[in-house]
C-alpha positions as CSV (number, residue, x, y, z in Angstrom):
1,X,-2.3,37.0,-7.3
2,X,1.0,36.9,-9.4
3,X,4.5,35.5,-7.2
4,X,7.0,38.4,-8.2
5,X,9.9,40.0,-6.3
6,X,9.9,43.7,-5.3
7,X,12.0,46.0,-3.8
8,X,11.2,46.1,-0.6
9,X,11.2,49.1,2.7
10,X,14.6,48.0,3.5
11,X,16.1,48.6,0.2
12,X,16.4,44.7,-0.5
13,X,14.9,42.6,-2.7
14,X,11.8,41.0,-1.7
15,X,9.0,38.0,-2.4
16,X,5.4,39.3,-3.2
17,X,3.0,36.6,-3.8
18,X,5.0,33.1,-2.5
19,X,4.1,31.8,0.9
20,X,6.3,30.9,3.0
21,X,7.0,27.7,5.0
22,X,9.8,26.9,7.2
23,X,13.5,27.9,6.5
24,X,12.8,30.7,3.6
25,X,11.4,26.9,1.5
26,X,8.4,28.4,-0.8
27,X,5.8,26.0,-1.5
28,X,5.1,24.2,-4.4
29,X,1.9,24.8,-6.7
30,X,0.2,21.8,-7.7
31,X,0.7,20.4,-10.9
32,X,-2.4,21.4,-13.3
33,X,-3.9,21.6,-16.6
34,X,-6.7,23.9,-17.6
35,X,-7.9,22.7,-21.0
36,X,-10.1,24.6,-22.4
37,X,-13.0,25.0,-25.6
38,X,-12.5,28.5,-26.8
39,X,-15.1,28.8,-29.2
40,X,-17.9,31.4,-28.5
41,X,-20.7,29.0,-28.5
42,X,-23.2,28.7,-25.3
43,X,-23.0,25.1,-25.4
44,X,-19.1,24.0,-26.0
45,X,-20.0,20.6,-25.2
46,X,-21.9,20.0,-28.3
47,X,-20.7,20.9,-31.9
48,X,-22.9,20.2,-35.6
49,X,-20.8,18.7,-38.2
50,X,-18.0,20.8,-40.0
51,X,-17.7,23.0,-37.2
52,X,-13.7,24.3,-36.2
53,X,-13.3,23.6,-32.9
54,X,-10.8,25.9,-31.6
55,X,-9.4,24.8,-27.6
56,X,-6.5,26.3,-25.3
57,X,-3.9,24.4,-22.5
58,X,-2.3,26.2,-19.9
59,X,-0.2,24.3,-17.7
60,X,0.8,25.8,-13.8
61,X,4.4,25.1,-14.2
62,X,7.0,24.8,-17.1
63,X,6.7,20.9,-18.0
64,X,6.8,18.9,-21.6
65,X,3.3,19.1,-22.9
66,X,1.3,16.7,-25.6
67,X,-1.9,16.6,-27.0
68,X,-4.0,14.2,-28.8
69,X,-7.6,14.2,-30.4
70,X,-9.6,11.1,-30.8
71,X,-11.8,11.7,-33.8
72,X,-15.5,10.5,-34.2
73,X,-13.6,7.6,-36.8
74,X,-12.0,6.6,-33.5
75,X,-8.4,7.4,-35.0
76,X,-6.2,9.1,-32.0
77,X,-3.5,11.6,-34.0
78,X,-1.0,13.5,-31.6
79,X,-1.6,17.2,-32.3
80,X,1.4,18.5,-30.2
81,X,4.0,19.0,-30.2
82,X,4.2,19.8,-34.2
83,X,5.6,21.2,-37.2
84,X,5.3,24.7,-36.5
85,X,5.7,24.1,-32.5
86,X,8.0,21.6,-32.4
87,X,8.8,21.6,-29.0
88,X,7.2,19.7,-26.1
89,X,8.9,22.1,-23.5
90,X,6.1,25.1,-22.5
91,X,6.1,27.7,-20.0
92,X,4.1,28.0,-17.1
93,X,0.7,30.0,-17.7
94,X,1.4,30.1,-21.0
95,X,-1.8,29.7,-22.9
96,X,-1.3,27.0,-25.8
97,X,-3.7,27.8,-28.6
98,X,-4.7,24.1,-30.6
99,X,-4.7,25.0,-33.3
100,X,-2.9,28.1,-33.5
101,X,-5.7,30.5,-34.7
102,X,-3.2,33.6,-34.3
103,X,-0.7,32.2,-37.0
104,X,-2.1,32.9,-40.9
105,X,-1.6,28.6,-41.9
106,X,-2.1,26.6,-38.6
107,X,-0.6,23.3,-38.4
108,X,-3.6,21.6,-38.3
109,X,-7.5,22.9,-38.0
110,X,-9.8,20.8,-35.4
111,X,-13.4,20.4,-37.5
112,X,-16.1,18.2,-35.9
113,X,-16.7,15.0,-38.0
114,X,-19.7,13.3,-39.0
115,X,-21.4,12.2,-36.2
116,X,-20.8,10.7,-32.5
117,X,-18.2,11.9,-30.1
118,X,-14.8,13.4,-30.3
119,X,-12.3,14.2,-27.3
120,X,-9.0,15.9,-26.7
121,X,-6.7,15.4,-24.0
122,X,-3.6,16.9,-23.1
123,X,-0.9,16.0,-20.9
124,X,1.9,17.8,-19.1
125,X,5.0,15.9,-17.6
126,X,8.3,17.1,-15.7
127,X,10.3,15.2,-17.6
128,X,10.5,14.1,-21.4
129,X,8.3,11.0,-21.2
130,X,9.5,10.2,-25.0
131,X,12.2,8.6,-24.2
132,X,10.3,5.7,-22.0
133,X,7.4,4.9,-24.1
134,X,7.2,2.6,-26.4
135,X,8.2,3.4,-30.0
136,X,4.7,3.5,-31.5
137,X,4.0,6.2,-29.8
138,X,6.7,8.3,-30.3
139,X,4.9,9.2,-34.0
140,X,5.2,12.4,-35.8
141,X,2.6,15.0,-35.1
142,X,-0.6,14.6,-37.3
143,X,0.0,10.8,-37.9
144,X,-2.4,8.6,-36.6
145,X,-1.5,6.2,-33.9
146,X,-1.6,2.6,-34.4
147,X,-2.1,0.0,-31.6
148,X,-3.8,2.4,-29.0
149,X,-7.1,1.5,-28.0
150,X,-8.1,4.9,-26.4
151,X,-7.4,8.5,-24.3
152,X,-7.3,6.4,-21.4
153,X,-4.7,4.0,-22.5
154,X,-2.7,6.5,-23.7
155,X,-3.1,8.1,-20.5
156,X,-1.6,4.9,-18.6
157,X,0.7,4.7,-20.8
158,X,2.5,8.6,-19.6
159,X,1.7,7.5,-16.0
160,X,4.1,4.0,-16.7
161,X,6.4,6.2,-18.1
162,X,6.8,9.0,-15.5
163,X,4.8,8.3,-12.6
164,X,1.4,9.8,-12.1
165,X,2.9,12.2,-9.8
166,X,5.1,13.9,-12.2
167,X,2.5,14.8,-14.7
168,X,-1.3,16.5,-14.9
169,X,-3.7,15.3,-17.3
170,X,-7.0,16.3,-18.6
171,X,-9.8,15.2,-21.4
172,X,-12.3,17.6,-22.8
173,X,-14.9,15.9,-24.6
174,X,-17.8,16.6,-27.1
175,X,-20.8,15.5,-29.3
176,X,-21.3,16.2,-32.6
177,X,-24.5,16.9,-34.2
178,X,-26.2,16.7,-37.2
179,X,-25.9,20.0,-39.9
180,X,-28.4,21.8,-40.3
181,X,-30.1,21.4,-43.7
182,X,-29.1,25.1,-44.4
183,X,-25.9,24.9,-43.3
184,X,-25.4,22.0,-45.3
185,X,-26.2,23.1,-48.4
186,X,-24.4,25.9,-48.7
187,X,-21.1,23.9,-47.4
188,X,-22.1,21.6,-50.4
189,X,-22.8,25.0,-52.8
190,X,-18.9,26.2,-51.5
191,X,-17.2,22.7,-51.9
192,X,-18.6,22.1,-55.3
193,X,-17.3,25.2,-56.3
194,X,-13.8,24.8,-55.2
């Protein structure tokens, strides 16, 4: 159910939705992420070769919110904020689309590599957590990172910066398989012809 405010039998305004603690005090939803694949597949855990890979973030609260994708190469490259959202400020269950499949030229397009594993993470924070980390990772979107070893390590990193109390995290993860034979012969068949 939705907190809103409502006009209520006395004529006044009243809350709908919050529940209520001592001294009028509302409480205070907990701090979450919901990351997650929104492709149509059965099996969103596993991906062949080539495929778009099309994911969603929606944070509980308003909070500054970053993602990153390590590739199968092992390169980790922050995906947003970016060019065409260059903000790290969100609204609450708000529905981040990465990419944006809704705009006509996304900023980027998410396409399973080779072979291996790939993961995205996102993480939300109360505060601007730029302006504590260490330079190298305050990069431009879409530029690979240097000198960080993993999700995880990045992860630390946000907690040393805000506390692990002021932010939500979470890491969606998948294998890639091979193409099949079809598949990749007509991909070769279209890129030949480009």
């Amino acid at each position: 159910m939705r907190d809103f405010v409502a006009v209520g039998e006395d004529g006044q305004l009243a809350r709908v939705g919050w529940a209520e603690l001592s001294a009028g005090q509302t409480k205070i939803e907990p701090f979450t992420i919901d990351l997650q694949i929104e492709n149509t597949s059965r099996d969103r855990t596993a991906f062949e070769a080539g495929t778009h890979i099309f994911a969603s973030a929606t944070i509980s609260r308003a909070a500054h919110l970053f993602c990153y994708i390590n590739d199968a190469n092992g390169n980790i490259v922050k995906i947003q904020p970016n060019m065409l959202s260059p903000e790290s400020l969100v609204s609450a269950n708000q529905a981040i689309r990465l990419p944006d499949w809704m705009v006509p030229y996304p900023a980027f397009v998410l396409t399973a590599g080779a072979k291996g594993s790939e993961a995205l993470m996102c993480v939300a924070t109360n505060e601007d957590p730029m302006l504590k980390m260490p330079p190298e990772l305050n990069v431009p979107a879409l530029t690979r990172m240097q000198g960080v070893a993993s999700l995880q390590a990045l992860r630390e990193q946000f907690e040393a910066a805000v506390g692990a109390g002021n932010m939500a995290a979470q890491t969606l993860e998948w294998r890639i398989l091979p193409a099949r034979p079809a598949a990749a012969a007509a991909a070769g068949k279209n890129g030949a012809a480009q």
